[in-house]
C-alpha positions as CSV (number, residue, x, y, z in Angstrom):
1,X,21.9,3.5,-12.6
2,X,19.0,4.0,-9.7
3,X,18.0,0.5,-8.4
4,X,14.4,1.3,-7.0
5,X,12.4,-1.1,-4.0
6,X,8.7,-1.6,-4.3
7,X,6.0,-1.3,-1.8
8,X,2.3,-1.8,-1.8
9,X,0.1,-1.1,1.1
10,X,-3.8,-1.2,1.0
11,X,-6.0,0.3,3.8
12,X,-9.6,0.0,4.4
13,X,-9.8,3.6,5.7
14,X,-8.8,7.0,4.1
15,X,-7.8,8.5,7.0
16,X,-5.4,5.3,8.3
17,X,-4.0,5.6,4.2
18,X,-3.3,8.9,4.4
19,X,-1.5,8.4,8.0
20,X,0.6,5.4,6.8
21,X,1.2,7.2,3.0
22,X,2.7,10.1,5.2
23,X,4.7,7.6,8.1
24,X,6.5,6.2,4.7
25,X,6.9,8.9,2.7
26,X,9.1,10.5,5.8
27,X,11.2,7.1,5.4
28,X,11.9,7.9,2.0
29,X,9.0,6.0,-0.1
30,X,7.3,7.9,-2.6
31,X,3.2,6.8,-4.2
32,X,4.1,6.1,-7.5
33,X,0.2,5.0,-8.3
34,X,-3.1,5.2,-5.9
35,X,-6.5,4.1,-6.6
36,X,-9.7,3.6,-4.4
37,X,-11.3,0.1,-5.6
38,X,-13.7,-2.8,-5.1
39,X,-11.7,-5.3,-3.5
40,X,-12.9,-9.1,-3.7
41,X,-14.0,-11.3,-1.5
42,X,-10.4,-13.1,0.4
43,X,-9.9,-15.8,3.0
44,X,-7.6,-14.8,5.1
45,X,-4.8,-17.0,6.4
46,X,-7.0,-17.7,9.7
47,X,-9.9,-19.0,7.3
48,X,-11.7,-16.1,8.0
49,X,-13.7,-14.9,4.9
50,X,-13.7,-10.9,4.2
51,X,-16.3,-9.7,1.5
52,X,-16.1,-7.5,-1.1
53,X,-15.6,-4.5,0.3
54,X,-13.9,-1.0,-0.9
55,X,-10.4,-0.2,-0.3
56,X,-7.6,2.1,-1.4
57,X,-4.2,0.8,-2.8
58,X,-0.9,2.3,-3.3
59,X,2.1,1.3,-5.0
60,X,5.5,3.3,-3.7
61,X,8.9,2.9,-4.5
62,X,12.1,4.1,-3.2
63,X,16.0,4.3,-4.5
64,X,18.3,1.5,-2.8
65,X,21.3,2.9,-1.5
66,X,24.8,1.1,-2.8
67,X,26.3,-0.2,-0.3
């Protein structure tokens, strides 16, 4: 049976998502789900606040190798 690793990476940019979609699809990761949503509002860990702003999001998953 395949045992599959998950991956999620959000950009703010299209151009820097399609960049880092292609960067990890040559290490083996493929999209599995993208959209292009309203993200809320977040604090970040520094305490900065970020509003709501648009972003787009990808799941991606890849088979683990036995080892």
């Amino acid at each position: 049976m395949t045992r599959w690793e998950y991956t999620v990476v959000r950009m703010d940019s299209l151009k820097l998502f399609q960049m880092h979609l292609a960067q990890l699809g040559g290490d083996g990761w493929e999209a599995i789900s993208a959209n292009y949503v309203m993200h809320a509002p977040e604090t970040l860990e520094s305490g900065t606040v970020v509003a709501e702003r648009p972003v787009w999001i990808a799941v991606l998953k890849r088979a683990i190798e036995d080892a």
